[in-house]
PQR file with spaces between the fields and no chain letter, atoms N, CA, C, O and H, PARSE charges and radii, in Angstrom:
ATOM       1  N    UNK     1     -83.691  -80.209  130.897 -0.4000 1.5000
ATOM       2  CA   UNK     1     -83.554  -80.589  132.275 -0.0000 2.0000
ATOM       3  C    UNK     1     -82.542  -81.727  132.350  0.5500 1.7000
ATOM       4  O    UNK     1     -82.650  -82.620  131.509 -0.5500 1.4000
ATOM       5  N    UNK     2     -81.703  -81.789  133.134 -0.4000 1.5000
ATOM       6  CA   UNK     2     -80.622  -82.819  133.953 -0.0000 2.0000
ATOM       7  C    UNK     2     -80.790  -83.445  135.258  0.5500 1.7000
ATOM       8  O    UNK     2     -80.970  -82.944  136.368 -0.5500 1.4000
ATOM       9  H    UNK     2     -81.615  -81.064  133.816  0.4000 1.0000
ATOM      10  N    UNK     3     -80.667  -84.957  134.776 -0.4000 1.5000
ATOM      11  CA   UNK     3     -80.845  -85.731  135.888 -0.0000 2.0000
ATOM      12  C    UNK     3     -79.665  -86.459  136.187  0.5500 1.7000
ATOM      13  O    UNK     3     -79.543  -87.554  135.637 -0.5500 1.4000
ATOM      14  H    UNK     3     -80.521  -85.365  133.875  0.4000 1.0000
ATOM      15  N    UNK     4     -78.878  -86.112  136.861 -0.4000 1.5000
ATOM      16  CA   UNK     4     -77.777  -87.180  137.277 -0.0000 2.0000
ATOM      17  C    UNK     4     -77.930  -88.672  138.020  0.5500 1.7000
ATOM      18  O    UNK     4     -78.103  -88.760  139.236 -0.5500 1.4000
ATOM      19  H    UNK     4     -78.976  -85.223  137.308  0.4000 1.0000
ATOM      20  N    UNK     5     -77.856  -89.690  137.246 -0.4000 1.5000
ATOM      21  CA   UNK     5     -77.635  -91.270  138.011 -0.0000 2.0000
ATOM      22  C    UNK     5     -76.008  -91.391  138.526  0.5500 1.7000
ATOM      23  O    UNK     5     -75.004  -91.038  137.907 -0.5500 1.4000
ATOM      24  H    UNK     5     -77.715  -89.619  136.258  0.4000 1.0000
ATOM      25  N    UNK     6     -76.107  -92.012  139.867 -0.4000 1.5000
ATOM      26  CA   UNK     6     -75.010  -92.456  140.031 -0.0000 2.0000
ATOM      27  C    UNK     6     -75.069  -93.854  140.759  0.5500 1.7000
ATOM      28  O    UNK     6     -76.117  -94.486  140.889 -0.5500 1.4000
ATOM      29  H    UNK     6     -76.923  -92.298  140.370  0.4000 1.0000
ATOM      30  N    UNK     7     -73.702  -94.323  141.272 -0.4000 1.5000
ATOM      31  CA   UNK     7     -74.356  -95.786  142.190 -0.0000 2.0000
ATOM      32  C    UNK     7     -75.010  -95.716  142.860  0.5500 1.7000
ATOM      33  O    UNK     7     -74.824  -96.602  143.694 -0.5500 1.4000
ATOM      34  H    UNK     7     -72.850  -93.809  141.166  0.4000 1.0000
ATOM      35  N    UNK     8     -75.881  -95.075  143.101 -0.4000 1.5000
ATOM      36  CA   UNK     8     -77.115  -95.033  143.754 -0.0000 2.0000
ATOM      37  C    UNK     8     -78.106  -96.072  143.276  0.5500 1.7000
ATOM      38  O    UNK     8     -78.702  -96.990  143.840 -0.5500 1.4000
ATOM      39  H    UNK     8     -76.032  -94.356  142.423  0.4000 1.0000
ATOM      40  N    UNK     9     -78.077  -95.634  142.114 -0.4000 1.5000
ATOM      41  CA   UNK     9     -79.054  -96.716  141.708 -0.0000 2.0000
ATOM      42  C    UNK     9     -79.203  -97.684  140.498  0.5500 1.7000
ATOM      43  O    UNK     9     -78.649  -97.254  139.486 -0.5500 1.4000
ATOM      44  H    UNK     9     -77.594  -94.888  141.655  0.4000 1.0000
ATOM      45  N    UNK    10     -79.609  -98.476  140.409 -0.4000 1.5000
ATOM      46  CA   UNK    10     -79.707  -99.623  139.880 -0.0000 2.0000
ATOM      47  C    UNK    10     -80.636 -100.398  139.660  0.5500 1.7000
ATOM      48  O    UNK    10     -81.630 -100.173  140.351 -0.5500 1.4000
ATOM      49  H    UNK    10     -80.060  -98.825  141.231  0.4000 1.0000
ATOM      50  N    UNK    11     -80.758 -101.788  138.500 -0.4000 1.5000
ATOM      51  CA   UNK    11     -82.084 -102.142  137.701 -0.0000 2.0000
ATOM      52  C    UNK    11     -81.721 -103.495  139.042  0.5500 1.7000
ATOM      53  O    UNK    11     -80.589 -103.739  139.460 -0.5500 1.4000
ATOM      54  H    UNK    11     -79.951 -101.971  137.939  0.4000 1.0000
ATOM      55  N    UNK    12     -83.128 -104.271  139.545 -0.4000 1.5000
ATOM      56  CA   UNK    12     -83.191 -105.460  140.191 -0.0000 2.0000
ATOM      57  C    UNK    12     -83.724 -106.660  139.012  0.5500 1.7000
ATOM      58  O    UNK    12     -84.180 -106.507  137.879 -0.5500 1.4000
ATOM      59  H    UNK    12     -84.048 -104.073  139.206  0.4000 1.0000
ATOM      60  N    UNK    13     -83.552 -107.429  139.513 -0.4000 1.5000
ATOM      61  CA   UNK    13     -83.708 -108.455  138.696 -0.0000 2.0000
ATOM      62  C    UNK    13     -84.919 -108.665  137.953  0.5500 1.7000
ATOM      63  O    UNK    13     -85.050 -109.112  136.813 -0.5500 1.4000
ATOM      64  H    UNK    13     -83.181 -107.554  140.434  0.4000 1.0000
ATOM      65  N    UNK    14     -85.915 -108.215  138.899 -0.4000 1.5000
ATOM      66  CA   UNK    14     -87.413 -108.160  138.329 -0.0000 2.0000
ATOM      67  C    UNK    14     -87.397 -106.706  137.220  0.5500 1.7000
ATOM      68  O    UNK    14     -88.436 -106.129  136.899 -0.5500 1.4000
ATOM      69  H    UNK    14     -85.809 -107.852  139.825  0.4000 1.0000
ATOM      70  N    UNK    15     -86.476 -106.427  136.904 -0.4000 1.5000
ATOM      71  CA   UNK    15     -86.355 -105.245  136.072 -0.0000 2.0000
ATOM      72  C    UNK    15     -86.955 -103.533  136.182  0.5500 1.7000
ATOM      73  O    UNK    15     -87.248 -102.677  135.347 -0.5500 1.4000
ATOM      74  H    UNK    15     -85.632 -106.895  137.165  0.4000 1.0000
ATOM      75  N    UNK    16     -86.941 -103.614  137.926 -0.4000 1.5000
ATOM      76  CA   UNK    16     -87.715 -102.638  138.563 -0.0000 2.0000
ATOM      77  C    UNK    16     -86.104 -101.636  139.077  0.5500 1.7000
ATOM      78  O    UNK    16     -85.085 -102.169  139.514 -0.5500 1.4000
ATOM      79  H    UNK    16     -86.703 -104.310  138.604  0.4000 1.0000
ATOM      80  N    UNK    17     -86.278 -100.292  138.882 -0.4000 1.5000
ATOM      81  CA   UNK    17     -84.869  -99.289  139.095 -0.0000 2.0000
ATOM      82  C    UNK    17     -85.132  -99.243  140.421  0.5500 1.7000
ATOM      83  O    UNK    17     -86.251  -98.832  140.728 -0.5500 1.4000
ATOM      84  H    UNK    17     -87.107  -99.859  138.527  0.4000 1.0000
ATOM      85  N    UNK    18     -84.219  -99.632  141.487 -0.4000 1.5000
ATOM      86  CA   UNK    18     -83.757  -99.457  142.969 -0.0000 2.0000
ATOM      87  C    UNK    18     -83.581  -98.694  143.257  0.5500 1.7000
ATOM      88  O    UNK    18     -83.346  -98.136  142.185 -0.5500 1.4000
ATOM      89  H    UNK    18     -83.310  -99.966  141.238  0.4000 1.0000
ATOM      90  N    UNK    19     -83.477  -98.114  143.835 -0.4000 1.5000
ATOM      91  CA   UNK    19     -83.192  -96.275  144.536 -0.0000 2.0000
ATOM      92  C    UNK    19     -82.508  -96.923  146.261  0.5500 1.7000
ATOM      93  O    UNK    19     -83.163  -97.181  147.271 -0.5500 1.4000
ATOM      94  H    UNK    19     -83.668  -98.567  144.706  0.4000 1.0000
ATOM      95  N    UNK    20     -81.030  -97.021  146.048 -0.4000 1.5000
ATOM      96  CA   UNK    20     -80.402  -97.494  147.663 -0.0000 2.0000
ATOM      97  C    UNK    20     -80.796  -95.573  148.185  0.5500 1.7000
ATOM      98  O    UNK    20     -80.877  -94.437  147.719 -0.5500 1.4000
ATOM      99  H    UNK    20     -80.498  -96.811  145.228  0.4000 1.0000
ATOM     100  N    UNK    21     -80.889  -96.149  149.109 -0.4000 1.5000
ATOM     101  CA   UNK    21     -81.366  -95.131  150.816 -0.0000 2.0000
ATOM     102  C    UNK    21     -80.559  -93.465  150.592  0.5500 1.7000
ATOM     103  O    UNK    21     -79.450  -93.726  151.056 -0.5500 1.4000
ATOM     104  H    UNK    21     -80.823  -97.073  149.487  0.4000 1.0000
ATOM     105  N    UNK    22     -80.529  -92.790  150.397 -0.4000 1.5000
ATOM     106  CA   UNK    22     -80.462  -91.173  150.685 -0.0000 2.0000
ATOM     107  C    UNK    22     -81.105  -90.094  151.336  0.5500 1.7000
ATOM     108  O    UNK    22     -82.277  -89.879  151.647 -0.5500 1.4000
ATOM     109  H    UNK    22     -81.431  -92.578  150.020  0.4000 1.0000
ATOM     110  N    UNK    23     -79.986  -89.434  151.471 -0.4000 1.5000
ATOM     111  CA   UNK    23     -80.816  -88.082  152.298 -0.0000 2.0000
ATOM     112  C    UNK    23     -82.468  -87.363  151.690  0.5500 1.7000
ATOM     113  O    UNK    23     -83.520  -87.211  152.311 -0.5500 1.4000
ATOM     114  H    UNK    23     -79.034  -89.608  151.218  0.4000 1.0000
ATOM     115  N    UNK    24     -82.064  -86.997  150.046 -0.4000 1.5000
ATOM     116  CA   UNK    24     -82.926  -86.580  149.353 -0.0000 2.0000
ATOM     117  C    UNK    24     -84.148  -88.406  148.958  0.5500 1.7000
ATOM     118  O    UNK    24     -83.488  -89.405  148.672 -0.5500 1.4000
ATOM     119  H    UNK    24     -81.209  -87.121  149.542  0.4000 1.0000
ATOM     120  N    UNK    25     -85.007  -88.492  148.982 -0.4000 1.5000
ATOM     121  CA   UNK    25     -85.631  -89.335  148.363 -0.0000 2.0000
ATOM     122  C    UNK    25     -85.596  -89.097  146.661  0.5500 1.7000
ATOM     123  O    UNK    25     -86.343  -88.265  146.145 -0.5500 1.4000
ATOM     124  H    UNK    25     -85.543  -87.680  149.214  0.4000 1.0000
ATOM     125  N    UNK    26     -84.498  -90.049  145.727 -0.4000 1.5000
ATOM     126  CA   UNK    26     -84.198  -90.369  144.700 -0.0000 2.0000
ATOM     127  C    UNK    26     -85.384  -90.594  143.565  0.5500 1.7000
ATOM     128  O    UNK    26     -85.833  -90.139  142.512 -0.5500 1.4000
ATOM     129  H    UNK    26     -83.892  -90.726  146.145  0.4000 1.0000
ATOM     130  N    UNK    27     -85.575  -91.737  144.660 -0.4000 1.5000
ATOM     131  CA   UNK    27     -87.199  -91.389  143.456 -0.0000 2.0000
ATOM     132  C    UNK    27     -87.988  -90.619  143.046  0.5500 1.7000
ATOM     133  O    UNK    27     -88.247  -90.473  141.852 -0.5500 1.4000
ATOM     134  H    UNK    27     -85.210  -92.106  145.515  0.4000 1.0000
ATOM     135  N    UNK    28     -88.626  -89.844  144.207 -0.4000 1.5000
ATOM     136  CA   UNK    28     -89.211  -89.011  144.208 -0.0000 2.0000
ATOM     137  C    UNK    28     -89.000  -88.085  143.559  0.5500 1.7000
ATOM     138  O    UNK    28     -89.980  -87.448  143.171 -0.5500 1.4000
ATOM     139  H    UNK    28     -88.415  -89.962  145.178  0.4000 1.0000
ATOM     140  N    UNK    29     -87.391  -87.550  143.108 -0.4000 1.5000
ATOM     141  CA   UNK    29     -86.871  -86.567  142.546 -0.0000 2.0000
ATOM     142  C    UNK    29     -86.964  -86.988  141.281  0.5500 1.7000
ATOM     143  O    UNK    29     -87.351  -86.149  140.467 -0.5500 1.4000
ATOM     144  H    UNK    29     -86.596  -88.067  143.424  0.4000 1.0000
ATOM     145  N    UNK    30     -86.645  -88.352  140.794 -0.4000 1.5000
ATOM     146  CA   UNK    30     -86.780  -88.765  139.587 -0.0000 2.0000
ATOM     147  C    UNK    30     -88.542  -88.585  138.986  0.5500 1.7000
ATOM     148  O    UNK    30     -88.853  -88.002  137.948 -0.5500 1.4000
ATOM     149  H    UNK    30     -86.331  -89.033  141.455  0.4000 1.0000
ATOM     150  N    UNK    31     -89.244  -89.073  139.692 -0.4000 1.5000
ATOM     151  CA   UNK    31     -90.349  -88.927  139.349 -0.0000 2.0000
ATOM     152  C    UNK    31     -91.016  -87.590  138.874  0.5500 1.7000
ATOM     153  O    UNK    31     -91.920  -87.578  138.039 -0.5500 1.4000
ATOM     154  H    UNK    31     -88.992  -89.546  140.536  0.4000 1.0000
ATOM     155  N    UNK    32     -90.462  -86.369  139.517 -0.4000 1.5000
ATOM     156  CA   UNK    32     -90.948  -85.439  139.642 -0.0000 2.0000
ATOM     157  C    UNK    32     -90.110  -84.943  138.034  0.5500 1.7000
ATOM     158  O    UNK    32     -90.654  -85.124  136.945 -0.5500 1.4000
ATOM     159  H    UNK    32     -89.727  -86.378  140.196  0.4000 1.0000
ATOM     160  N    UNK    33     -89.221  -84.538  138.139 -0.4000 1.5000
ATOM     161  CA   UNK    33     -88.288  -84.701  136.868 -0.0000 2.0000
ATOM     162  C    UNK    33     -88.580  -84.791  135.635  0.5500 1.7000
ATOM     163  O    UNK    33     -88.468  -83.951  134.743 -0.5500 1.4000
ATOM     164  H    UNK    33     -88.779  -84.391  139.024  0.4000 1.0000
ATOM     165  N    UNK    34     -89.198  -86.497  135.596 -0.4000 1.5000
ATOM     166  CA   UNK    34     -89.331  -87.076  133.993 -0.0000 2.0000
ATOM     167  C    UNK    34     -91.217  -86.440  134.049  0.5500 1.7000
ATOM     168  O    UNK    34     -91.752  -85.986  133.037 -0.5500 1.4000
ATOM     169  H    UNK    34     -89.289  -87.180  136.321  0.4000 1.0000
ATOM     170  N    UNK    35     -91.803  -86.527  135.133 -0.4000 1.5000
ATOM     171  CA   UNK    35     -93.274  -85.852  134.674 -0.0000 2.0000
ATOM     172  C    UNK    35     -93.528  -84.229  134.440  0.5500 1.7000
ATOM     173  O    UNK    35     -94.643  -83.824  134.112 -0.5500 1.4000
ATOM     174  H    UNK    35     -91.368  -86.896  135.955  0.4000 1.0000
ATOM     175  N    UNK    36     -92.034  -83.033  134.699 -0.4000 1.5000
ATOM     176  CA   UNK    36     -92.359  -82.024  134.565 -0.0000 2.0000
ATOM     177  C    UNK    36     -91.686  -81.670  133.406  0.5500 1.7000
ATOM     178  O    UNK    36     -91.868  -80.512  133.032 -0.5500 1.4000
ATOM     179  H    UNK    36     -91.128  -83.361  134.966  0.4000 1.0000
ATOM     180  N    UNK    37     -90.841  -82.480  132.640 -0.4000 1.5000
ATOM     181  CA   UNK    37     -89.831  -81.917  131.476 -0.0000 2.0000
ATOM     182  C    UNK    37     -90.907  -81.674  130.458  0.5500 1.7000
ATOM     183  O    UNK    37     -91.919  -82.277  130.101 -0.5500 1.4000
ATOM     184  H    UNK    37     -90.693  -83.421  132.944  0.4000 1.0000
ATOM     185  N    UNK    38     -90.356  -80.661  130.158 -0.4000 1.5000
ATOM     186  CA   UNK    38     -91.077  -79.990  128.861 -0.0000 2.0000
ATOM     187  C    UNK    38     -90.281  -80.413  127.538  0.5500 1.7000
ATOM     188  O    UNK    38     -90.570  -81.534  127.119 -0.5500 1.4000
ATOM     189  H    UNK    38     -89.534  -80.170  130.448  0.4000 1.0000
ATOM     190  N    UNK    39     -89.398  -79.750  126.873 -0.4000 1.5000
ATOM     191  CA   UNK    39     -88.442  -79.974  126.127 -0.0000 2.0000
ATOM     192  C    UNK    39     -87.706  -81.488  125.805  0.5500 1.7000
ATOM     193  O    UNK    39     -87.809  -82.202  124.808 -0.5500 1.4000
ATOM     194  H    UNK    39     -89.163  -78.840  127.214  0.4000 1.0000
ATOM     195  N    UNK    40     -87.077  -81.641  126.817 -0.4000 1.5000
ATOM     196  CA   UNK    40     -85.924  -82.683  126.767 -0.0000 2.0000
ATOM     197  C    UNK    40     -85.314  -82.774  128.225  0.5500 1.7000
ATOM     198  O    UNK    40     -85.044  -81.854  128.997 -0.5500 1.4000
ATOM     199  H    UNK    40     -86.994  -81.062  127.628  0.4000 1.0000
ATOM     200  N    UNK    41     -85.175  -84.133  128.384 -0.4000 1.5000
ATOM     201  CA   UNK    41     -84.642  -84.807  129.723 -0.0000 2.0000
ATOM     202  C    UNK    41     -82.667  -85.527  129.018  0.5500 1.7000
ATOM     203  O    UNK    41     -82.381  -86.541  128.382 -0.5500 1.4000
ATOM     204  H    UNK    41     -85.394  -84.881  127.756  0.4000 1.0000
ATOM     205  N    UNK    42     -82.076  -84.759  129.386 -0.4000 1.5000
ATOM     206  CA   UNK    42     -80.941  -85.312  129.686 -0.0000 2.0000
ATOM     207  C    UNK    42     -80.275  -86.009  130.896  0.5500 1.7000
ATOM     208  O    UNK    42     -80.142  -85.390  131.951 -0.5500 1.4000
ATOM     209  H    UNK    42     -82.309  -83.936  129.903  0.4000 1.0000
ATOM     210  N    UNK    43     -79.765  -87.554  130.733 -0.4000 1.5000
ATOM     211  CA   UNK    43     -79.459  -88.002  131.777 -0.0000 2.0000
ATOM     212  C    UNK    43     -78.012  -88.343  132.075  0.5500 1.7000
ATOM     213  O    UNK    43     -77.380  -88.886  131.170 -0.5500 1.4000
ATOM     214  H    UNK    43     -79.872  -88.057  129.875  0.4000 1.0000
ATOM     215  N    UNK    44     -77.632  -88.187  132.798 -0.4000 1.5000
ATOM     216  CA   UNK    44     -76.505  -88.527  133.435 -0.0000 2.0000
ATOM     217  C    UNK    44     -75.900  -89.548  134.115  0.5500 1.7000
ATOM     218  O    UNK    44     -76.108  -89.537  135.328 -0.5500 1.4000
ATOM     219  H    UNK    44     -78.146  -87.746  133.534  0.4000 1.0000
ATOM     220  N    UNK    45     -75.010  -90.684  133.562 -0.4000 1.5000
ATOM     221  CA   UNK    45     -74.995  -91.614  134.297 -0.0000 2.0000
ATOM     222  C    UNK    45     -73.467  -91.354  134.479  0.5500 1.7000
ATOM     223  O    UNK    45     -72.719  -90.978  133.577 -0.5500 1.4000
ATOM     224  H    UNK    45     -74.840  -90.692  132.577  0.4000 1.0000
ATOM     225  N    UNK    46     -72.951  -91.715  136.325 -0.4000 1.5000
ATOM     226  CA   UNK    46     -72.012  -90.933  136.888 -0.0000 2.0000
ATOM     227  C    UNK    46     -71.108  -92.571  137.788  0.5500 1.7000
ATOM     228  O    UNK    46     -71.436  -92.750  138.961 -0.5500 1.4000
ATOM     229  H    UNK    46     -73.559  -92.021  137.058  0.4000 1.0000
ATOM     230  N    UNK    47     -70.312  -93.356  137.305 -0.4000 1.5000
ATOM     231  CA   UNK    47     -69.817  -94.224  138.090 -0.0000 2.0000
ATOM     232  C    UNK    47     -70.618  -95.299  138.666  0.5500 1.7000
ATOM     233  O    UNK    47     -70.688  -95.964  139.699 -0.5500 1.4000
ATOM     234  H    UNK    47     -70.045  -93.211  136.352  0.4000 1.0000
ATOM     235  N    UNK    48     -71.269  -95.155  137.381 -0.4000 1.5000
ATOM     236  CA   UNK    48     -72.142  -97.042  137.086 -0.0000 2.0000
ATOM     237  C    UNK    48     -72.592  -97.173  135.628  0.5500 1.7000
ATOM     238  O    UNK    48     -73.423  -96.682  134.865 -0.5500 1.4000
ATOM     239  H    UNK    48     -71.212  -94.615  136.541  0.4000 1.0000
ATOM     240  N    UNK    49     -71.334  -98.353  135.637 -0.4000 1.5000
ATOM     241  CA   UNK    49     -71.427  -98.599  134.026 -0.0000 2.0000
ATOM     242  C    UNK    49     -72.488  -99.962  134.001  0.5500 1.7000
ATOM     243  O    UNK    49     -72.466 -100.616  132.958 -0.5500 1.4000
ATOM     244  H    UNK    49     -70.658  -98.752  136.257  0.4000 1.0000
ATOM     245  N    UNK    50     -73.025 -100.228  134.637 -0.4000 1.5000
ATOM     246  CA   UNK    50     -74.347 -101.376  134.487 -0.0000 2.0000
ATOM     247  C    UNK    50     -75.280 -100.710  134.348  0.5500 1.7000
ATOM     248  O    UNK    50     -76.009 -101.124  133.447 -0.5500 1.4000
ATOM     249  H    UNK    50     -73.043  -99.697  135.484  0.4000 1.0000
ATOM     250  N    UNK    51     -75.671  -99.698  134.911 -0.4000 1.5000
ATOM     251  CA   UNK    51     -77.227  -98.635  134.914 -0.0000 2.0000
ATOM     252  C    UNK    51     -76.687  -97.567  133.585  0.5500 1.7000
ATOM     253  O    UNK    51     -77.424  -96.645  133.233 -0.5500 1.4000
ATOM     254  H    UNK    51     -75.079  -99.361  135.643  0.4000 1.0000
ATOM     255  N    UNK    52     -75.578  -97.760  133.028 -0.4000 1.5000
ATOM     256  CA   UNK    52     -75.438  -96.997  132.158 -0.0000 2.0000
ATOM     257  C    UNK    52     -75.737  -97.469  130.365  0.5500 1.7000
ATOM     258  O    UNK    52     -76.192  -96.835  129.413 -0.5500 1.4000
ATOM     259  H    UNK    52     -74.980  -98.508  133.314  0.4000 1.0000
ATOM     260  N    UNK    53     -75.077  -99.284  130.570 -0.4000 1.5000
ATOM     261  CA   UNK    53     -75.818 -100.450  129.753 -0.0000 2.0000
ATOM     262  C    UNK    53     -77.053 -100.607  129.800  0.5500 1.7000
ATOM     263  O    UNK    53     -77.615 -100.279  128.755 -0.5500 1.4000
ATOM     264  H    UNK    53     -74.707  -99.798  131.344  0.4000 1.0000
ATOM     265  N    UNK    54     -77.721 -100.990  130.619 -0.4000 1.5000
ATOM     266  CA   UNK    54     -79.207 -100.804  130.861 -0.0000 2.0000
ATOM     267  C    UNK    54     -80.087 -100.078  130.021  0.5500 1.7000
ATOM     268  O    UNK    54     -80.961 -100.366  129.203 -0.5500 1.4000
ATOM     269  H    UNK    54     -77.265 -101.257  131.468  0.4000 1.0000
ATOM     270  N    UNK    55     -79.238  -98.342  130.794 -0.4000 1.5000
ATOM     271  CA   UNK    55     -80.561  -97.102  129.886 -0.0000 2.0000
ATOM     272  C    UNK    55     -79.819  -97.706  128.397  0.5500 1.7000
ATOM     273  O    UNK    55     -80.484  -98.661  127.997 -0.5500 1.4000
ATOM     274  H    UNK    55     -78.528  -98.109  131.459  0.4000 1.0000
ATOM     275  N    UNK    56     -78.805  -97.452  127.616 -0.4000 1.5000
ATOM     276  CA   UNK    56     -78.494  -97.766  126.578 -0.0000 2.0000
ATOM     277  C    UNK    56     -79.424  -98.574  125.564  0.5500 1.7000
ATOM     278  O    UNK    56     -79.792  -98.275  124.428 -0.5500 1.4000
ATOM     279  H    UNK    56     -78.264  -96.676  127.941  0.4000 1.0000
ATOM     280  N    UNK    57     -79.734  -99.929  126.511 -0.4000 1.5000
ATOM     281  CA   UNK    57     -80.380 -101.052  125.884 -0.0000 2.0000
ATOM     282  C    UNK    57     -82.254 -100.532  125.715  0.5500 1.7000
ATOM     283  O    UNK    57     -82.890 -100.766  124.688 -0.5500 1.4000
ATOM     284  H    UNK    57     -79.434 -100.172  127.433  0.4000 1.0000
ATOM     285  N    UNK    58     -82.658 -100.054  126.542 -0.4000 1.5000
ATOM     286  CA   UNK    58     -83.604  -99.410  126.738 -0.0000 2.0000
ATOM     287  C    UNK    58     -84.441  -98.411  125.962  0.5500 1.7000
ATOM     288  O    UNK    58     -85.646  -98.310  125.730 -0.5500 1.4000
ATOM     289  H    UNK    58     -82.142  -99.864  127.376  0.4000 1.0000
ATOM     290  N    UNK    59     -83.052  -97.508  125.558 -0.4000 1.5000
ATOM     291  CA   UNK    59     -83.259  -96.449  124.762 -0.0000 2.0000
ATOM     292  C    UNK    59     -83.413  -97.281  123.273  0.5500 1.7000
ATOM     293  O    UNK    59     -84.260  -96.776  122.536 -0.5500 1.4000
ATOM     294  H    UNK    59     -82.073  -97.590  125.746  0.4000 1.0000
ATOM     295  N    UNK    60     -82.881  -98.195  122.861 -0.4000 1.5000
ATOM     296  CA   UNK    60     -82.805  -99.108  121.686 -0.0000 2.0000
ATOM     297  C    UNK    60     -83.869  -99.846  121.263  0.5500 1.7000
ATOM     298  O    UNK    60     -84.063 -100.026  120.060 -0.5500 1.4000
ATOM     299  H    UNK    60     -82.193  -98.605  123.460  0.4000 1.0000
ATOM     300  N    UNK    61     -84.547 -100.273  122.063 -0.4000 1.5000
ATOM     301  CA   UNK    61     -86.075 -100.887  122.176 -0.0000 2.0000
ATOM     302  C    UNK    61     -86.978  -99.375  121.679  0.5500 1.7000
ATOM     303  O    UNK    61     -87.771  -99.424  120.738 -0.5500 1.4000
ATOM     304  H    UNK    61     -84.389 -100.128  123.040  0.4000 1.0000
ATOM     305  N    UNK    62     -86.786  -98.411  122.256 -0.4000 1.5000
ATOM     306  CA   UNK    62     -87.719  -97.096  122.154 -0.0000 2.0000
ATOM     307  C    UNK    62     -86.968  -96.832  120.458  0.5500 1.7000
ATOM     308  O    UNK    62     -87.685  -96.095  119.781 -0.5500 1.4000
ATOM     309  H    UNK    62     -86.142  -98.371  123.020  0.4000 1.0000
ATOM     310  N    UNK    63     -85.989  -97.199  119.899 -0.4000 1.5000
ATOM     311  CA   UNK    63     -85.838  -96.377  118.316 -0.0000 2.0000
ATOM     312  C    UNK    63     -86.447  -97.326  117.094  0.5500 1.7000
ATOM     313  O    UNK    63     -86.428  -96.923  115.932 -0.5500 1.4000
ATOM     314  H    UNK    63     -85.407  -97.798  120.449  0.4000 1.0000
């Protein structure tokens, strides 16, 4: 499964992921997403290189 990030969204200071305002509710889609993958979640980060550092650092703590 594929999830595309783009500037949409972003980590806040309290280290909580923001979801700015869209048609589709972002979260919701995300949520639904990472709780139905079976296999493997591939993500996509699309013209945000801060949310792209972030998952990076993230994923590094998890190895």
């Amino acid at each position: 499964m594929v999830f595309v990030m783009d500037e949409n969204f972003q980590y806040g200071e309290n280290g909580k992921l923001l979801v700015r305002h869209s048609y589709y509710s972002a979260e919701g889609m995300l949520y639904q997403i990472v709780t139905r993958v079976v296999d493997e979640l591939k993500i996509i980060v699309t013209n945000n290189p801060e949310l792209y550092v972030k998952l990076l650092s993230i994923k590094a703590m998890g190895e």
